[in-house]
N, C-alpha and C positions, 0 to 999 in steps of 0.2 A: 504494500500500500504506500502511494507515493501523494503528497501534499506537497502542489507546488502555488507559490507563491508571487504572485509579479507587483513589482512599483510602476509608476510611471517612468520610470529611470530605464525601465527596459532589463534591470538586472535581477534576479529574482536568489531565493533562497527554498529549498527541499526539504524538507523531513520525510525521511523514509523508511520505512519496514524491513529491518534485514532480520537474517538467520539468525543472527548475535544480538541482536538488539534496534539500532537505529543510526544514521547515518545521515547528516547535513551537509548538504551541498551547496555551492554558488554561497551568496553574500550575507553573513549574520552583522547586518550591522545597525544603528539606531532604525534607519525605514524600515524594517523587514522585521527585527527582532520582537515586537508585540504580533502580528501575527503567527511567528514559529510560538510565542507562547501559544495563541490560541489553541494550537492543534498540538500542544503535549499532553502526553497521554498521562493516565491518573497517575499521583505517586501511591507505591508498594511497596511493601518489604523484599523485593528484589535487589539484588547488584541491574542494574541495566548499562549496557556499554555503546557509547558512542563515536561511530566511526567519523574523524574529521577529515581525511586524505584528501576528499574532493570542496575543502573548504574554501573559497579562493579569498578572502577578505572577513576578518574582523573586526570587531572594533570594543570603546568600551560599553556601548549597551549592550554588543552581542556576548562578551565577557559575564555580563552581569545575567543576562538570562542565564547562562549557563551555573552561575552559582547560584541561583534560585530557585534552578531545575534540579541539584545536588542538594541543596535545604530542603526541598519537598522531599525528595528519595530520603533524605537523610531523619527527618521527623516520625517517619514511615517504617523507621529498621533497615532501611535499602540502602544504596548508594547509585550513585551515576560515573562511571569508571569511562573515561577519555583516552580513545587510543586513536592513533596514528594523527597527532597536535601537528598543524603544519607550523613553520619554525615562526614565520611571524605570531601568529597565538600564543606561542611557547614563549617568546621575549616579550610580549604584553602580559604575561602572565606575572613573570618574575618581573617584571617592572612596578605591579601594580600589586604586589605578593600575595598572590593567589593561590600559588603551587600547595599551600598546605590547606587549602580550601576544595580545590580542582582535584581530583584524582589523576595522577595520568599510567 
């Protein structure tokens, strides 16, 4: 199940349905990042894993969805476990010290 999303911008952002979990594609950034909340799924007491490889752009709203999306999972008994962080992500991370917030 794939939710895609488009701005006016013509650049859009994905939430997707994998085997493993879920996977975010194209732009998490302040345009986009309230509708990728829209369409997250319930938090659980799951681990759920988030594949970033196809991430092309973040930013700090899209930062912070994701540590809200990890505080849900995390209130829950779950977590939200980040893998494959493209490296700009990774140095707005530690910029912004996340790393002990973020799982990766």
């Amino acid at each position: 199940m794939a939710q895609q999303m488009t701005s006016a911008a013509e650049k859009t952002v994905q939430l997707q349905t994998t085997d493993t979990g879920y996977a975010l594609h194209g732009y998490l950034d302040n345009q986009r990042s309230m509708q990728v909340y829209k369409a997250l799924p319930e938090a659980n007491g799951d681990t759920l894993h988030l594949n970033l490889s196809k991430l092309e752009k973040v930013d700090s709203a899209g930062l912070a969805l994701l540590v809200l999306w990890a505080n849900r999972q995390r209130t829950q008994g779950g977590a939200l476990k980040l893998n494959n962080v493209p490296a700009q992500a990774k140095q707005m991370m530690g910029i912004l010290d996340l790393n002990s917030i973020l799982d990766r």
